[in-house]
Backbone bond lengths (Angstrom), bond angles and torsions (degrees), N, CA, C in turn:
res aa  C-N    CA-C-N  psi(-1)  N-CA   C-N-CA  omega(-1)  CA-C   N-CA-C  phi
1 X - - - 1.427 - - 1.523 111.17 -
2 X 1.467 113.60 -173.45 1.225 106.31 -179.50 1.438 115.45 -88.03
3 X 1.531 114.76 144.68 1.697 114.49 -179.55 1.473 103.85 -87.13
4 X 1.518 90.50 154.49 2.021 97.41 176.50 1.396 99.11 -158.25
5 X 1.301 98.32 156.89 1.246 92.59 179.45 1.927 112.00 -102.32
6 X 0.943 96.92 64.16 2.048 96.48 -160.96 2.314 83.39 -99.19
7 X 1.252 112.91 -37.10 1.146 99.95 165.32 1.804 145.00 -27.69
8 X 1.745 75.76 -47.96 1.925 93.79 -156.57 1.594 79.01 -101.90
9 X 1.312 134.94 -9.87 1.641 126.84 168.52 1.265 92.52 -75.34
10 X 1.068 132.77 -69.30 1.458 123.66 -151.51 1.678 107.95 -65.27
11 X 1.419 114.29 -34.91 1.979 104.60 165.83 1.477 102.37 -52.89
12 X 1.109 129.93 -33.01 1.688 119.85 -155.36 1.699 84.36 -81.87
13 X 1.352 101.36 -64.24 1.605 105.27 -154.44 2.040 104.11 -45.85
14 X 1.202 117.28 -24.90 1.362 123.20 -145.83 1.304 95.62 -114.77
15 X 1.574 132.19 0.23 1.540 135.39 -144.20 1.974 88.27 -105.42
16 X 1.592 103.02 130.43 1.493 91.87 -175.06 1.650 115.40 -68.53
17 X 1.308 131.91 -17.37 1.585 141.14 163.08 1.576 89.21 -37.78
18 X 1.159 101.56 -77.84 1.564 120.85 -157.71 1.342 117.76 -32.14
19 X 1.770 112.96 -72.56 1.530 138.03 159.91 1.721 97.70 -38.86
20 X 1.037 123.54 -58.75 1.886 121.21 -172.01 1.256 103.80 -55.88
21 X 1.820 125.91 -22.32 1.564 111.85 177.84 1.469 95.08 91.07
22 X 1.357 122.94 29.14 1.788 118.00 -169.50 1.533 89.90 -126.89
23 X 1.402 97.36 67.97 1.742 90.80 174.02 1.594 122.97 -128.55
24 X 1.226 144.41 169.60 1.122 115.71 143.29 1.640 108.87 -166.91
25 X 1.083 136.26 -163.22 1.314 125.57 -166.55 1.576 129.66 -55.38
26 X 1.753 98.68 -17.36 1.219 109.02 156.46 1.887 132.20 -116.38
27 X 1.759 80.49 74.94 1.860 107.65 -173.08 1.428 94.29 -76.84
28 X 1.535 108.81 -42.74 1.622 112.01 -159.25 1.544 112.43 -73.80
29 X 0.879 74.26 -41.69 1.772 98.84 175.04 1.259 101.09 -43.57
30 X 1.299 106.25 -100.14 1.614 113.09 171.00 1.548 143.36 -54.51
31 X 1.061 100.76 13.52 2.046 106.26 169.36 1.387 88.45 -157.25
32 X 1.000 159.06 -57.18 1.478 140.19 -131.37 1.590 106.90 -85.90
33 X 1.390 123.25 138.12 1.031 113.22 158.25 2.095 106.18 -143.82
34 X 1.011 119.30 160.38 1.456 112.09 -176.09 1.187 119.90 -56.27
35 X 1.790 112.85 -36.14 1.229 109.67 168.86 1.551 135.57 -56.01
36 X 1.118 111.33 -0.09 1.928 121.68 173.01 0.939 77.23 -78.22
37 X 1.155 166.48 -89.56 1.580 134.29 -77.16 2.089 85.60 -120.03
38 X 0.945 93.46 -38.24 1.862 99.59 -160.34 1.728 80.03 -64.77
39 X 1.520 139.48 -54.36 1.267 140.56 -164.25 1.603 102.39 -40.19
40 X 1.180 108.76 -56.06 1.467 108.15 179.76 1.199 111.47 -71.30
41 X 1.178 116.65 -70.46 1.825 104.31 -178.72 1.127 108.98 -12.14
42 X 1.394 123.23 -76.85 1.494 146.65 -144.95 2.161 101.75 -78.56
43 X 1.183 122.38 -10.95 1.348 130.35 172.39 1.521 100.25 -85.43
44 X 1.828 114.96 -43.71 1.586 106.64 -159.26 1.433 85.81 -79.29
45 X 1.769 134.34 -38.76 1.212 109.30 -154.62 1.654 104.62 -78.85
46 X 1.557 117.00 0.33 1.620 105.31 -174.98 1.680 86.35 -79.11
47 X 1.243 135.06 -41.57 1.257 128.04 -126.14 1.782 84.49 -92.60
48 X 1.155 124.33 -30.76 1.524 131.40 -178.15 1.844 99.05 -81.80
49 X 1.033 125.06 -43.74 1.475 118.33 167.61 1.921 117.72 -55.98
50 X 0.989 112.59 -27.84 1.743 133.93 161.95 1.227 108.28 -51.96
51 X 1.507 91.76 -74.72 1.865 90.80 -169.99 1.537 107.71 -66.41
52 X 1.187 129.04 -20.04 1.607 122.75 -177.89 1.313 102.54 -69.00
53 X 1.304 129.98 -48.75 1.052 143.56 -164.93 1.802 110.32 -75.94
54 X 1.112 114.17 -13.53 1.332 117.62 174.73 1.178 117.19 -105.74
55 X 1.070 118.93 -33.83 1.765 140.31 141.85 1.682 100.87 -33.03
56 X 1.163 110.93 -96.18 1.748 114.00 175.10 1.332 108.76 -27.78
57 X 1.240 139.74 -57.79 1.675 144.89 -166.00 1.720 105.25 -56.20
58 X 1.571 104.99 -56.26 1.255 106.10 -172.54 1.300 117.34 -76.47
59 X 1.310 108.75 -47.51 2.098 104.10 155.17 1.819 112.23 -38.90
60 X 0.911 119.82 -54.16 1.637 112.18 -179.95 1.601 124.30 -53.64
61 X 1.636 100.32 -30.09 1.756 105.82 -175.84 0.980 91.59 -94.99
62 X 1.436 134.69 -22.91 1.530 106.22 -170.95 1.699 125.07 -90.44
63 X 1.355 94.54 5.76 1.719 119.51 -176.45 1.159 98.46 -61.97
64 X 1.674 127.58 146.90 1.273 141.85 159.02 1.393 113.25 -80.33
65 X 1.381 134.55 167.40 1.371 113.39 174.29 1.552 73.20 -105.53
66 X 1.925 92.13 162.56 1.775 116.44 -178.43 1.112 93.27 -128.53
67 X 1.640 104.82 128.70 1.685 112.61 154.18 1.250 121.13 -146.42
68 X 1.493 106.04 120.69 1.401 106.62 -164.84 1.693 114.13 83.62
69 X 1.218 140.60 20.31 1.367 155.45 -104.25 1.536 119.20 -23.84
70 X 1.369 109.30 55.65 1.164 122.98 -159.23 1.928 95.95 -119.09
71 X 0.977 139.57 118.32 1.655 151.38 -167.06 1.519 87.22 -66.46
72 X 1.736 133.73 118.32 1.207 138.78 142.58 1.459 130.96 -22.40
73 X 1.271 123.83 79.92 1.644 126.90 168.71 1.643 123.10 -4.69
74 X 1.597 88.72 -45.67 2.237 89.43 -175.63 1.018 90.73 -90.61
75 X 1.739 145.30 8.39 1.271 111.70 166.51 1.440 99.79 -114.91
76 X 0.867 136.38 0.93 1.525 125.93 160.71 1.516 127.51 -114.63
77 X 1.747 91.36 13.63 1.848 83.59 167.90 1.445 77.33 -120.28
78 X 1.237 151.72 60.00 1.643 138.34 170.87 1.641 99.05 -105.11
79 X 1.501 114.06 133.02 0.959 143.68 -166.77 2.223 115.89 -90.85
């Protein structure tokens, strides 16, 4: 996809140094490292790989079996 840098803005903009006005040409220097930014990525994409995956699970049990396009008897008279 396309790269941007709206990531490594939003650590600065949101960074408590930053907001306190405790900054100065060496911000990067002193707090930034690549690993902030990959930490999150890599948390939203577990937490979005979850919900797909729980999404997928519950679509599968809740399937009827079809035969003949006719809805399976033991699965819709099951108790």
């Amino acid at each position: 996809g396309v790269q941007t840098t709206l990531d490594f803005a939003d650590f600065v903009m949101n960074h408590e140094a930053f907001v306190g006005g405790e900054f100065s040409t060496h911000f990067v220097e002193n707090y930034f490292s690549p690993s902030a930014l990959q930490s999150e990525d890599a948390e939203l994409e577990a937490v979005g790989a979850a919900a797909v995956a729980n999404l997928l699970q519950g679509a599968k049990t809740n399937q009827s079996v079809v035969s003949h396009g006719k809805s399976s008897r033991w699965k819709t008279n099951r108790s």
